[in-house]
C-alpha positions in Angstrom: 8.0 -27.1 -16.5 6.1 -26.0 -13.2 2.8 -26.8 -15.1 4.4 -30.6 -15.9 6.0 -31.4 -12.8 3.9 -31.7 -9.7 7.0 -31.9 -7.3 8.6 -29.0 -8.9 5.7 -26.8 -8.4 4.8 -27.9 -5.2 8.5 -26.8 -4.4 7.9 -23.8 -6.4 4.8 -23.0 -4.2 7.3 -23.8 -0.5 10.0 -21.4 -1.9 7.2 -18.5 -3.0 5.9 -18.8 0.4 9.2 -18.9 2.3 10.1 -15.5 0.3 6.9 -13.9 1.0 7.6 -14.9 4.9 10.9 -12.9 4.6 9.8 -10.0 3.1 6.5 -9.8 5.5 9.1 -10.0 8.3 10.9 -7.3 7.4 8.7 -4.8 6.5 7.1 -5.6 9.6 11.1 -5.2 11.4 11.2 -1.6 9.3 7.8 -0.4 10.4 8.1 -1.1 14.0 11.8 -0.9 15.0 12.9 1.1 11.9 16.2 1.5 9.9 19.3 3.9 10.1 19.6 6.3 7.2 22.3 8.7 6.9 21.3 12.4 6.9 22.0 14.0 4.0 22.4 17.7 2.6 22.5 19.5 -0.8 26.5 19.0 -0.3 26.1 14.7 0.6 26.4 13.2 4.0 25.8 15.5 7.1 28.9 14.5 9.7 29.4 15.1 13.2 32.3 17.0 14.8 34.7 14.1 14.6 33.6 13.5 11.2 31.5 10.7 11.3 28.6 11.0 9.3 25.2 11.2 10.6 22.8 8.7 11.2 18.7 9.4 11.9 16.4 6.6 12.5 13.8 6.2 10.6 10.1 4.3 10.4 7.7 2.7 7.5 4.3 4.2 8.5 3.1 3.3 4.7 4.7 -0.7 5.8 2.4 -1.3 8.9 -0.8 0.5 7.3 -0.1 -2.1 4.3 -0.2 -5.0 6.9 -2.7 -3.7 9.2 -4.9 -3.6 6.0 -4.1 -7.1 5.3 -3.8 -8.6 8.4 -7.1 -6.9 9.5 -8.5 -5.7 6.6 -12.1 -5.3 8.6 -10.8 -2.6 10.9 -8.2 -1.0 8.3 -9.6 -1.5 4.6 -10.1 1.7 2.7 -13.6 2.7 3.5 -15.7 4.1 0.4 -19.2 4.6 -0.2 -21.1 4.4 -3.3 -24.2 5.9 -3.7 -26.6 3.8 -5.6 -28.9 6.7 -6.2 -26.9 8.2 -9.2 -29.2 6.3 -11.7 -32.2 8.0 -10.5 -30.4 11.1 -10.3 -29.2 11.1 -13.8 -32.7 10.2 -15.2 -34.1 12.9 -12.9 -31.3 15.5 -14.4 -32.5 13.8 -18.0 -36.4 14.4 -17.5 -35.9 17.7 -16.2 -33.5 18.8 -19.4 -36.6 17.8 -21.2 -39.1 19.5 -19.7 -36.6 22.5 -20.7 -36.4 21.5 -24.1 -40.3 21.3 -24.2 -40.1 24.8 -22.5 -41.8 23.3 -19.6 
């Protein structure tokens, strides 16, 4: 039906977007002003003297790398390098098994 209806899937494409705009907004909400998460033990919640139980706050580090990548993605990409030499390497590793063969 999206495919068919051109109204429907521009629609489809407003609510996608609108979604995505909540979610971005909060992880950027739990990476920079964090979340309350109660402390736990081996025997459940951790409580205070009056018996309350205990809350810690806590931060998304992995939520604001994940936007810094994509919101700046020259700064904060992965970085890898490739080395382009490994083909002459190999034939170099190849030639010199050879020359062993030979018993060169």
């Amino acid at each position: 039906m999206k495919r068919e209806d051109e109204d429907f899937s521009e629609a489809w494409k407003a609510a996608m977007d609108q979604a995505v705009d909540t979610l971005e907004a909060e992880a950027w909400r739990r990476g920079r002003d964090g979340y309350d998460e109660y402390v736990t033990c081996k025997d459940g919640l951790v409580l205070d003297r009056e018996g309350k139980p205990v809350l810690q706050r806590r931060y998304s580090d992995s939520l604001l790398t994940t936007l810094l990548k994509a919101h700046r993605p020259e700064k904060y990409r992965d970085r890898s390098t490739v080395d382009m030499n490994i083909n002459t390497d190999i034939a170099a590793l190849i030639d010199e098994g050879r020359r062993r063969a030979r018993g060169g």
